[in-house]
N, C-alpha and C positions, 0 to 999 in steps of 0.2 A: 562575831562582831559584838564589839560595847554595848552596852546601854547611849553611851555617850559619841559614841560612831555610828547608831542606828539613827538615833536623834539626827547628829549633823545629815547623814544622807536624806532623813524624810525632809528636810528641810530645800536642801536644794533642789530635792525633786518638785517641793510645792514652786521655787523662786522655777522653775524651769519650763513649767507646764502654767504657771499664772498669767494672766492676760495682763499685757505691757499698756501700761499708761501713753498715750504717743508720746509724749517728752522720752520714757525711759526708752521705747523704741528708738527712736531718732538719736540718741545717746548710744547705739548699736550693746544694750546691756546681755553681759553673759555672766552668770552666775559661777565662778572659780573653788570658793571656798567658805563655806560660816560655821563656824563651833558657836551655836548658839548659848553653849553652859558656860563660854567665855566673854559672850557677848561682844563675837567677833565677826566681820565680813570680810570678804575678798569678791570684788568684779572687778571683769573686764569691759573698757569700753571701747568703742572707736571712734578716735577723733576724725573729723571729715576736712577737705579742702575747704569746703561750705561753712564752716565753723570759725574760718580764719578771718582775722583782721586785713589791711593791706596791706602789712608789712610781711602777712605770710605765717604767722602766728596765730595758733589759736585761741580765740576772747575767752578773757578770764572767766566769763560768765558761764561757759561751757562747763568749765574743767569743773568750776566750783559747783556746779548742779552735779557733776559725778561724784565727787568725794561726800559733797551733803547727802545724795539715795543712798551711798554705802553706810555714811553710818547711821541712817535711819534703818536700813535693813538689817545692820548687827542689830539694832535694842529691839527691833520688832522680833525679829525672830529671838531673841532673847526669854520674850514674853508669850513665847507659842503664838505667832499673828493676829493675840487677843487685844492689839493695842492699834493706835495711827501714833503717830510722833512728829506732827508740825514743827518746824522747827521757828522758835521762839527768838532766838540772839545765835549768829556766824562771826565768828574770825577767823576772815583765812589768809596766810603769808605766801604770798607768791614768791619762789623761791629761786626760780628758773622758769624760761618760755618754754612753750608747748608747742609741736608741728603736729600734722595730721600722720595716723599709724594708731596701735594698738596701743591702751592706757590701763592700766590698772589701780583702783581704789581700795586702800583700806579704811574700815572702820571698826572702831572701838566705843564699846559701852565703859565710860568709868563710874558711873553708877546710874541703877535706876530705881527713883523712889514710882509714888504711887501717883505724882502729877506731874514731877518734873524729873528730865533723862539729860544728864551732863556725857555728852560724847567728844572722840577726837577724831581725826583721819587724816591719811597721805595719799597723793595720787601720784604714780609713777607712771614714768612713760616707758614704751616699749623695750629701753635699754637698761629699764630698773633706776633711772634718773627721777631722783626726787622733785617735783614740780611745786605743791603743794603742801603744806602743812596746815590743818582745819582745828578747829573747839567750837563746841556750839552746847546749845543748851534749846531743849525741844518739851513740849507739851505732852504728857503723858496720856490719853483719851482712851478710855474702852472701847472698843470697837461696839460692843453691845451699846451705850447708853448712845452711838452716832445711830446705829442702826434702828433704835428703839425714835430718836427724832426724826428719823427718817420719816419712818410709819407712822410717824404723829403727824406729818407734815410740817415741819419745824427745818428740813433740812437737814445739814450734818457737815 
């Protein structure tokens, strides 16, 4: 095994055994794929009936909280999970409706400086149907200087 395919494995192994935020629970998140040296992600998520509008479609708002974690977790693991990456500015093109079934997100790092991370992503739906097209731009944070306010009592 690489350097570079030992890397990707420890990596899913950390996204696979990390304790899920309830949002990314309830987003039914499975960890697929990340070459962090490319500052790349692949999950899977599942759309639920619960998720749907009344027309039977699932709310945009759904789908775009999937495509937004995925490429927050390309740049993080990008950064060995020394980082958080709020995200600062989203555009997303909705491209086609979404129904409830298995979804998958990519995410891409196109660069990460030392405060700010320009990313892009697509979410597909279980028939590899493009839904989404994403760019965002997110806040760069040490995880160390959250962690160091934390203990200050400062928050984070």
């Amino acid at each position: 095994m690489t350097d570079v395919q030992d890397r990707a494995r420890r990596v899913l192994e950390i996204l696979e055994r990390r304790p899920l935020a309830p949002a990314t629970e309830l987003l039914g998140f499975r960890p697929i794929d990340v070459d962090p040296d490319r500052g790349y992600a692949r999950i899977g998520y599942t759309a639920k009936p619960d998720f749907c509008n009344p027309l039977g479609v699932i709310q945009g708002g759904f789908l775009t909280a999937m495509v937004d974690e995925a490429m927050a977790i390309a740049c993080v693991a990008m950064a060995d999970f020394a980082v958080f990456v709020p995200t600062l500015e989203l555009k997303v093109s909705f491209l086609n409706a979404g129904y409830p079934g298995p979804m998958e997100a990519e995410g891409q790092v196109l660069r990460l400086g030392k405060s700010v991370a320009f990313l892009e992503g697509s979410l597909f739906d279980g028939d590899g149907k493009l839904l989404i097209r994403a760019s965002a731009t997110a806040r760069v944070t040490r995880r160390d200087r959250i962690d160091a306010a934390r203990k200050a009592g400062r928050g984070g």
